[in-house]
MDAnalysis code that builds the backbone (N, CA, C; Angstrom):
import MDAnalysis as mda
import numpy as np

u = mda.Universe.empty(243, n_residues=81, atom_resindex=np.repeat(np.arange(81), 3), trajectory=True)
u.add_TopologyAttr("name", ["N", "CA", "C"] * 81)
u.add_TopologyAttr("resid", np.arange(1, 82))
u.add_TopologyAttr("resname", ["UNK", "UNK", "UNK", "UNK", "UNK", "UNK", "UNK", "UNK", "UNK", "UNK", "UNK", "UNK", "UNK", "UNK", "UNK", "UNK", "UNK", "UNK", "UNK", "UNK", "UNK", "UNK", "UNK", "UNK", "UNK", "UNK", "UNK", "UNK", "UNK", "UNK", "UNK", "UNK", "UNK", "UNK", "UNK", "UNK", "UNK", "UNK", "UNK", "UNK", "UNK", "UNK", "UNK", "UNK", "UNK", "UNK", "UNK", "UNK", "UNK", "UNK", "UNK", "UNK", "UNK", "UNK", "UNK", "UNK", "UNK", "UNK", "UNK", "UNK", "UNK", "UNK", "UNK", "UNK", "UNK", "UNK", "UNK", "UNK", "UNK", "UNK", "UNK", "UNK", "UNK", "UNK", "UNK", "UNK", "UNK", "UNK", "UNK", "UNK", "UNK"])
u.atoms.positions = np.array([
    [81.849, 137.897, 140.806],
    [82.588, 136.755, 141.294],
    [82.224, 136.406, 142.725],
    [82.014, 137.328, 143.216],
    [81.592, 137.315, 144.761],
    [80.029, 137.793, 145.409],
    [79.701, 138.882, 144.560],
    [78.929, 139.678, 145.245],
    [79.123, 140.641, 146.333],
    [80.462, 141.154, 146.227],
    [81.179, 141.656, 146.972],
    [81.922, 143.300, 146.199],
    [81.847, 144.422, 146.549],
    [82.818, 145.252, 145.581],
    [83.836, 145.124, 145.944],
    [85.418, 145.048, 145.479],
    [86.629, 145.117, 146.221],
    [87.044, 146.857, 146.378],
    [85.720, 147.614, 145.805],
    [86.335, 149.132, 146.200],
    [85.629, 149.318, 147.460],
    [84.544, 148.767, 147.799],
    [83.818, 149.105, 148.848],
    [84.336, 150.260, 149.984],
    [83.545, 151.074, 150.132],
    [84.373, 151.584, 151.509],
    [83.657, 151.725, 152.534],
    [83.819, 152.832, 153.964],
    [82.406, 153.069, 155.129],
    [81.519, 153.806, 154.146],
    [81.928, 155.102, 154.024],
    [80.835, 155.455, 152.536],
    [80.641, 155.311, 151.546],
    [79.521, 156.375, 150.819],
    [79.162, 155.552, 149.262],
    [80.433, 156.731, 148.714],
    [81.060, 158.175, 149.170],
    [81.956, 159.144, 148.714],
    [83.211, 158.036, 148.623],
    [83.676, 157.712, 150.018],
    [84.984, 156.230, 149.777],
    [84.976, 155.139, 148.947],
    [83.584, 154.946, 148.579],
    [83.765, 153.889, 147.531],
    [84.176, 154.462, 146.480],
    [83.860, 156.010, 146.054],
    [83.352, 156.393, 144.771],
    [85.097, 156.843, 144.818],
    [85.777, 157.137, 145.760],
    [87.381, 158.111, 146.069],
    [88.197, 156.507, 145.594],
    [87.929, 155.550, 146.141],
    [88.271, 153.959, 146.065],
    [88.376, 153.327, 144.378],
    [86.957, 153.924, 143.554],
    [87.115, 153.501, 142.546],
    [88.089, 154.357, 141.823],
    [87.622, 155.488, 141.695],
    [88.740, 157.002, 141.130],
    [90.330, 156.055, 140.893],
    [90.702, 156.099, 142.221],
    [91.677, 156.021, 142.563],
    [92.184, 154.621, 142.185],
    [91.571, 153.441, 142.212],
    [91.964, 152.192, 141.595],
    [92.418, 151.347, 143.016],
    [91.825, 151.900, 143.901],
    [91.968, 151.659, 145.222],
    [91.313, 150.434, 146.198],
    [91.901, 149.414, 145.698],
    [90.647, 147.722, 145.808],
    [91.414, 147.185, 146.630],
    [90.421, 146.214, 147.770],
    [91.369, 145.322, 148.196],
    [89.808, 143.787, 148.281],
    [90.717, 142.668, 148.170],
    [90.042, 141.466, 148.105],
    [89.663, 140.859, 149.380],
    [88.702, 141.409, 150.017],
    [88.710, 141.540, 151.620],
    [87.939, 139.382, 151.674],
    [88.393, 139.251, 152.474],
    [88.071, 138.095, 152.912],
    [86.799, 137.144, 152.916],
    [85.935, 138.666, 153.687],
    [84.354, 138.479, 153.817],
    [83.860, 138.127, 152.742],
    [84.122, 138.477, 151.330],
    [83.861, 138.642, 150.084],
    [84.601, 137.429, 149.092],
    [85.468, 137.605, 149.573],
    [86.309, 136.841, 148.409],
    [87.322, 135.241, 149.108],
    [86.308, 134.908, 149.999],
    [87.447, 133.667, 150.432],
    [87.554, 132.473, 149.548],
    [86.101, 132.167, 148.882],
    [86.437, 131.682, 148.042],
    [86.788, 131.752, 146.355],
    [87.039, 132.897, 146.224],
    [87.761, 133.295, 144.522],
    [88.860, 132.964, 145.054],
    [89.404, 132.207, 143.853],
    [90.322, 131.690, 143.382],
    [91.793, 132.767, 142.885],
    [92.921, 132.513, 143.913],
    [94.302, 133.327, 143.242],
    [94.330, 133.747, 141.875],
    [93.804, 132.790, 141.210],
    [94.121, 133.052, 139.699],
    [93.216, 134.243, 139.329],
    [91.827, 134.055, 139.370],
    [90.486, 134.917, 139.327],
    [90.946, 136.344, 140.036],
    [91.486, 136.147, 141.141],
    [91.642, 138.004, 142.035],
    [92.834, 138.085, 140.568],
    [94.026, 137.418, 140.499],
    [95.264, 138.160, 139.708],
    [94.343, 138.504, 138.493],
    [93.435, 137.703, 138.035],
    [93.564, 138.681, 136.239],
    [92.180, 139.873, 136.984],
    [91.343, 139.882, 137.797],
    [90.870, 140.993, 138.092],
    [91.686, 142.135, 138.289],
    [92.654, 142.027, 138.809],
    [94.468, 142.821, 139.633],
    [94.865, 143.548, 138.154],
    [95.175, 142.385, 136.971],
    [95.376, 142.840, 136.123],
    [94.655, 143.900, 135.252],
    [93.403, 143.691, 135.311],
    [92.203, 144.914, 134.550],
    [92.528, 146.285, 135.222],
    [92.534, 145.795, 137.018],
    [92.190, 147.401, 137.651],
    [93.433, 147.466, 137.753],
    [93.922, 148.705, 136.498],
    [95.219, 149.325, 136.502],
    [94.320, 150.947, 135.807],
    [95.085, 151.783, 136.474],
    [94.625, 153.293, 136.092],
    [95.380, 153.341, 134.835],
    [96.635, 153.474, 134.445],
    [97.267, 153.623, 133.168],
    [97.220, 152.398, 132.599],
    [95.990, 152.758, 131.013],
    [95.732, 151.787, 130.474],
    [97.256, 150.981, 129.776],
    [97.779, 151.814, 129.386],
    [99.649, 151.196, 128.543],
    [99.865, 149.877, 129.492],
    [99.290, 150.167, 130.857],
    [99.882, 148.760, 131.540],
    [99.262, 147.970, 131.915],
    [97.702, 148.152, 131.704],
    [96.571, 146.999, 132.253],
    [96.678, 145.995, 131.135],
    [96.193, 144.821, 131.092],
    [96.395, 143.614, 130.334],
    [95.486, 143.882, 129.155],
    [96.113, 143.335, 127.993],
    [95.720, 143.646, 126.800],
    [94.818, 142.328, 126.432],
    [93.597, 142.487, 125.304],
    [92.799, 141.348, 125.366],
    [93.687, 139.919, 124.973],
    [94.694, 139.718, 124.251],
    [95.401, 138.774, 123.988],
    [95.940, 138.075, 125.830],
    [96.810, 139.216, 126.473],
    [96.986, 138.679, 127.722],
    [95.924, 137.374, 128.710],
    [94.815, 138.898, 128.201],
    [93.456, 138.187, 129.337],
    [93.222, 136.742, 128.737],
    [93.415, 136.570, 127.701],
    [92.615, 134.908, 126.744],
    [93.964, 133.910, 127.528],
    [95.015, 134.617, 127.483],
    [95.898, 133.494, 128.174],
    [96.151, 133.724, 129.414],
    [95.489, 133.912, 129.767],
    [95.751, 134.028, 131.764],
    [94.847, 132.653, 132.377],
    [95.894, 132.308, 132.853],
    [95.438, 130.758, 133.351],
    [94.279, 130.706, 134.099],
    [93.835, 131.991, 134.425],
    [92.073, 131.510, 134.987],
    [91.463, 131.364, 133.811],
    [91.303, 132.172, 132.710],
    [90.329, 132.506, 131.213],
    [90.785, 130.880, 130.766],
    [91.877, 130.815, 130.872],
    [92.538, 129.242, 130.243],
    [91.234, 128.000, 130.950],
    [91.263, 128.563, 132.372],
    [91.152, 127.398, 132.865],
    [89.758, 126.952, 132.558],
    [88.652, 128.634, 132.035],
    [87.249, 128.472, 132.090],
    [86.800, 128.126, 130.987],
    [87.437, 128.140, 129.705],
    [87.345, 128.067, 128.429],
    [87.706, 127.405, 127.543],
    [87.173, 126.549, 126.528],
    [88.378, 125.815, 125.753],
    [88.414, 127.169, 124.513],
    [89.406, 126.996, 123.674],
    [89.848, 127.605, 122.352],
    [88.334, 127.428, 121.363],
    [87.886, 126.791, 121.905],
    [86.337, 126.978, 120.757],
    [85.714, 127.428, 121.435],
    [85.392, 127.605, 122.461],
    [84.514, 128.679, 122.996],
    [85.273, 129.813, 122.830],
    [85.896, 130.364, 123.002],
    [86.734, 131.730, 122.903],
    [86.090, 132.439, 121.221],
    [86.038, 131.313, 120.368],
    [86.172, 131.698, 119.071],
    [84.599, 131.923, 118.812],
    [83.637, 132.094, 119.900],
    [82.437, 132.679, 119.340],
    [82.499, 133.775, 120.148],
    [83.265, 134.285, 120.608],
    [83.241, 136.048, 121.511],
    [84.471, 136.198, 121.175],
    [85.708, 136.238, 120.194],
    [86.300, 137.031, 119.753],
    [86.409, 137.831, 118.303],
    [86.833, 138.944, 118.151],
    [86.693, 139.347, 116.475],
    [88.185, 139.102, 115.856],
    [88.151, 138.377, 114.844],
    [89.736, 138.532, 114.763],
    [90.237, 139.613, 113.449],
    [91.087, 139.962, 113.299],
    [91.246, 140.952, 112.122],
    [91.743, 140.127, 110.935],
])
């Protein structure tokens, strides 16, 4: 989205303690122009306990995925049961 990591740290050990840990921030330098919507459903993925990170149904309706996609595009990258 940026070219930017939001785990980044001074070292490559802090980045690596940063990712572990779920430890991100959307630093400015990187991310001034992503969009609120774009950082929240990223926010939503990086969760350590999966029970509470967003489920693929969530992600299709999260008003950024909304905003990038119509319903027919969706329907050639989803499987449905």
């Amino acid at each position: 989205m940026s070219g930017g990591s939001p785990f980044l740290g001074e070292t490559r050990e802090e980045t690596f303690v940063n990712i572990s840990a779920v430890n991100y921030h959307f630093s400015e330098r990187y991310f001034e122009h992503v969009s609120p919507y774009a950082k929240d459903f990223i926010g939503r993925l990086f969760v350590r306990d999966q029970r509470k990170r967003a489920t693929v149904d969530e992600c299709l309706r999260h008003p950024w995925t909304r905003g990038l996609f119509s319903q027919e595009d969706f329907k050639q990258f989803v499987v449905y049961d």
